[in-house]
C-alpha positions as CSV (number, residue, x, y, z in Angstrom):
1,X,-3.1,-23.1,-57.4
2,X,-6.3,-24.6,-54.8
3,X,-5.0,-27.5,-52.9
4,X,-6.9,-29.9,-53.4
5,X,-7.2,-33.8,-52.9
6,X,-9.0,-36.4,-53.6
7,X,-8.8,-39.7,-54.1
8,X,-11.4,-41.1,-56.2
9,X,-13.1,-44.3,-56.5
10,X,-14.3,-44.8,-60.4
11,X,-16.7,-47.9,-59.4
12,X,-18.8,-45.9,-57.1
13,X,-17.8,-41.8,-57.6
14,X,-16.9,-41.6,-54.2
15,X,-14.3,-39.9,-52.7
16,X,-12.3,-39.9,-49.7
17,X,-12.9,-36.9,-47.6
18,X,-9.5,-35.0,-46.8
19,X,-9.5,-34.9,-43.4
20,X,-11.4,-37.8,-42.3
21,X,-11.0,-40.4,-44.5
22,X,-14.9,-40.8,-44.8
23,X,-16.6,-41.5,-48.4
24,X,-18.2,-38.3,-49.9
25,X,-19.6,-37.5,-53.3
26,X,-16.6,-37.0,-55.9
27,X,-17.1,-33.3,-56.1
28,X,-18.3,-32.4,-53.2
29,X,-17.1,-29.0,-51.3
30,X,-18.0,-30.0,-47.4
31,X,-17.9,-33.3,-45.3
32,X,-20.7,-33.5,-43.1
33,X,-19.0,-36.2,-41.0
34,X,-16.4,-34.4,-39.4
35,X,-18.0,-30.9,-40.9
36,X,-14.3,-29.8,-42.8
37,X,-13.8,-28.4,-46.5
38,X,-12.4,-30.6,-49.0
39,X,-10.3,-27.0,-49.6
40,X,-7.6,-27.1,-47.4
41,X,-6.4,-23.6,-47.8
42,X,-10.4,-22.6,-46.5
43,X,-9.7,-25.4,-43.8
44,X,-6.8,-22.9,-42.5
45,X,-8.6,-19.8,-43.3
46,X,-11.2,-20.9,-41.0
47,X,-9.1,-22.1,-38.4
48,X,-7.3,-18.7,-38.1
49,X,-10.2,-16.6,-38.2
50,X,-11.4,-18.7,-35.0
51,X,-7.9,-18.5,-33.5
52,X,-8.2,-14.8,-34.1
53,X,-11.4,-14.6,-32.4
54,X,-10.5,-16.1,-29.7
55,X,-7.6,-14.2,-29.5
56,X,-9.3,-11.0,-29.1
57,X,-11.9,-12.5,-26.8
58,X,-8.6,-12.9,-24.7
59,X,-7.4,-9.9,-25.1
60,X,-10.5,-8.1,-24.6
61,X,-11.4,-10.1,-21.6
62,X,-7.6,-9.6,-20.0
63,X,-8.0,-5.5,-21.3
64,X,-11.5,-5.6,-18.6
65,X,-8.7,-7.7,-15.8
66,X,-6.4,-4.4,-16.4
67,X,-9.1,-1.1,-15.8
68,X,-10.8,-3.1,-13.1
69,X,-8.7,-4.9,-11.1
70,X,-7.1,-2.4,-9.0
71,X,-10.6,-1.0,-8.0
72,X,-11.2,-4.6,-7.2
73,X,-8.4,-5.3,-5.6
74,X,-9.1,-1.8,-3.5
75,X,-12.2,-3.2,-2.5
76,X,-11.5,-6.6,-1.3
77,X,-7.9,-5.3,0.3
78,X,-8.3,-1.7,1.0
79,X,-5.0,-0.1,1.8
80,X,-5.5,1.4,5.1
81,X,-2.5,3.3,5.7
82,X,-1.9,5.9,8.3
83,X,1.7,8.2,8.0
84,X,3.1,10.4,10.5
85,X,4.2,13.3,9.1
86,X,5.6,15.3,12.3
87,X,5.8,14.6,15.4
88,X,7.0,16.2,18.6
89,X,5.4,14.5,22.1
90,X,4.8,17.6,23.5
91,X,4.2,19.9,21.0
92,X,3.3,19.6,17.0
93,X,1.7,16.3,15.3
94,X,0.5,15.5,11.7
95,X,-0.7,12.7,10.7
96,X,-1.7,11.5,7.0
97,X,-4.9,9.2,6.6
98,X,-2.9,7.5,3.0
99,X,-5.8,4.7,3.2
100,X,-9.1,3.6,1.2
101,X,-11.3,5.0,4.0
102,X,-11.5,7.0,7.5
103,X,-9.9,6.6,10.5
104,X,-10.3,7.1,14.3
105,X,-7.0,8.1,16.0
106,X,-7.3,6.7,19.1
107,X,-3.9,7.5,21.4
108,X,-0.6,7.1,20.9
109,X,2.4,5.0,23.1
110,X,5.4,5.6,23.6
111,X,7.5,2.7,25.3
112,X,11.2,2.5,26.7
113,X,12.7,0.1,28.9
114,X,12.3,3.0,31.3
115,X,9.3,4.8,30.9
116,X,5.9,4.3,29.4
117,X,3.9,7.1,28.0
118,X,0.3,6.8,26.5
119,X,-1.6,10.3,25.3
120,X,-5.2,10.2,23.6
121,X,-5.6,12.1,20.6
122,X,-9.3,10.6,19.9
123,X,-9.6,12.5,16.3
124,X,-11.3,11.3,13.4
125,X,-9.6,11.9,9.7
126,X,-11.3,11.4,6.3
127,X,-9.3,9.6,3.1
128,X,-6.3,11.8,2.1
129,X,-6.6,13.9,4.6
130,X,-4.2,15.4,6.9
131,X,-4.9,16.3,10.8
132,X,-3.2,18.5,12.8
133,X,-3.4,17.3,16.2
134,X,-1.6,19.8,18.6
135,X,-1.4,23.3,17.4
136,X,2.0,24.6,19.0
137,X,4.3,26.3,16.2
138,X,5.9,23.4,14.3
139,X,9.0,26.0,14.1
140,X,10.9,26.3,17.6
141,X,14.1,27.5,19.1
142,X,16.4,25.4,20.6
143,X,16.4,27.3,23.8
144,X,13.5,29.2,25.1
145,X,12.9,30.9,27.7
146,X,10.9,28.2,30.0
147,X,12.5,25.2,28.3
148,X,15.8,24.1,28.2
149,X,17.3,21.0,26.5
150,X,19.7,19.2,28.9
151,X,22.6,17.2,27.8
152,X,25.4,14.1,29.5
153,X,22.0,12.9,31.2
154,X,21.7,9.2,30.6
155,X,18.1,8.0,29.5
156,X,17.7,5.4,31.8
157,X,17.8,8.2,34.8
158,X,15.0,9.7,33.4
159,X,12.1,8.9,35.6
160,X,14.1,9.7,38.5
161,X,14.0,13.6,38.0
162,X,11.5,15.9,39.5
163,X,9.1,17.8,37.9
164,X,11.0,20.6,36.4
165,X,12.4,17.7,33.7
166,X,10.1,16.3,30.9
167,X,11.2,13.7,28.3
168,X,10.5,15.0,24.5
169,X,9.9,12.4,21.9
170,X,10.6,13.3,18.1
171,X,9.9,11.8,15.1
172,X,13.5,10.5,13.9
173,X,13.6,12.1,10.6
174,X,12.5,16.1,12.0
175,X,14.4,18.8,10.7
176,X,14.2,20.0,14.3
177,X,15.8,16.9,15.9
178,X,19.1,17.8,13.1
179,X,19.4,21.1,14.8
180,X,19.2,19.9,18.2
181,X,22.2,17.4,17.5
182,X,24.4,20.1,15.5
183,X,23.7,22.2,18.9
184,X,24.4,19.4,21.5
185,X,26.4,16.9,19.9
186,X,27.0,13.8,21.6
187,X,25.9,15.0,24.7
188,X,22.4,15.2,23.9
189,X,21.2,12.0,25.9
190,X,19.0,10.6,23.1
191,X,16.8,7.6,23.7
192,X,15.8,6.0,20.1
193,X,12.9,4.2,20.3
194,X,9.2,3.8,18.5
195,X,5.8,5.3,19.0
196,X,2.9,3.2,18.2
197,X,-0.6,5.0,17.3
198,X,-3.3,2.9,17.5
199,X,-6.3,3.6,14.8
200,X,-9.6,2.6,13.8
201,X,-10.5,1.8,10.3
202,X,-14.0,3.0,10.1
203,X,-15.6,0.8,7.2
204,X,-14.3,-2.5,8.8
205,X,-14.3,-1.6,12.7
206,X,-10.7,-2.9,12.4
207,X,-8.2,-2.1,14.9
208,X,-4.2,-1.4,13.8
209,X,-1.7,0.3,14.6
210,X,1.6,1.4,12.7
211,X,4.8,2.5,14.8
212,X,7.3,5.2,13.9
213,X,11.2,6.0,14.5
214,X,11.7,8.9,17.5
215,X,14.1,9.9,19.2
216,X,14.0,10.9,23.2
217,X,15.4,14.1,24.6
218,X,15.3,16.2,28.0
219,X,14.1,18.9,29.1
220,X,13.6,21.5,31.6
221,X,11.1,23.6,32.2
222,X,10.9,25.6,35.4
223,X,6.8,26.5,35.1
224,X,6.4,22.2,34.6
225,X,5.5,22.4,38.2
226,X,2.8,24.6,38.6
């Protein structure tokens, strides 16, 4: 059954228009004052189909937001992560460029209440890629024959000892560090503190630096003197 209503005037076959109120011919299918049917089931049919197009205009235009924005996002805030894989202070370092772009490695620092140490590394590393910046065997024994780890010798004594004693800094979570400990036990002398390596980011000629966990340990090495 079409919906339809009008009120009619029998002097002057007029009509009142639906919506507005507005006198059209009796008869008439449109108002061209306020531009409705005088149908209101094709009133609603044309309302949804614009609610539907605007609907997928949305949903097309938040479907673009989606695909692009983390490029976008990567552009205007480029992640520009460095990782340390490994590291041993006087041995075996990796380090993972995890940003948007390259990075200059300039040094790292190592700082302790009793003892600074600064090395340069000065080594350039591409996106997602990892350097190897000293090439001693990643894979050691826990004593060698020119280097022995010394235990009950408390940290802050450490820059007191002569050359035949070097402090050895290792990343906290090292496999290597685990078997040094089940070796020693509590009489290793650890010193926990961080290392800080300072980097820059290439595409900005920003400078940063990100600090990692290590762990302090002596030890002795007759040939340190020569």
């Amino acid at each position: 059954m079409i919906d339809n209503i009008n009120n009619t005037d029998s002097e002057t076959n007029l009509v009142s228009c639906i919506v507005c109120k507005e006198e059209i011919k009796k008869g008439a299918d449109y108002c061209h004052k306020c531009n409705h049917y005088q149908n209101r089931w094709v009133n609603r049919l044309r309302y949804g189909a614009s609610v539907v197009g605007v609907l997928t205009l949305i949903s097309s235009g938040l479907i673009f937001v989606i695909t692009k924005a983390p490029e976008a996002i990567s552009n205007i805030f480029p992640d520009k992560s460095l990782e340390v894989i490994e590291f041993t202070s006087n041995g075996y370092i990796a380090i993972l460029n995890s940003g948007d772009g390259s990075i200059f490695v300039r040094d790292y620092q190592i700082n302790t209440p009793f003892l600074t140490i600064t090395k340069p590394i000065a080594i350039s590393i591409s996106q997602g890629k990892i350097a190897i910046i000293k090439g001693e065997a990643k894979d050691k024994e826990i004593n060698t024959a020119n280097k022995t780890y010394v235990n009950n010798f408390p940290p802050e004594k450490w820059n007191q000892l002569d050359c035949h004693y070097e402090p050895e800094f290792l990343i906290s979570n090292s496999s290597f560090l685990k078997q040094l400990r089940e070796a020693y036990g509590q009489g290793l002398g650890e010193l926990p503190t961080t290392t800080t390596f300072n980097y820059l980011y290439i595409d900005s000629k920003q400078w940063l630096s990100t600090k990692v966990d290590v762990v302090g340990v002596l030890t002795m090495n007759p040939d340190s003197c020569n």
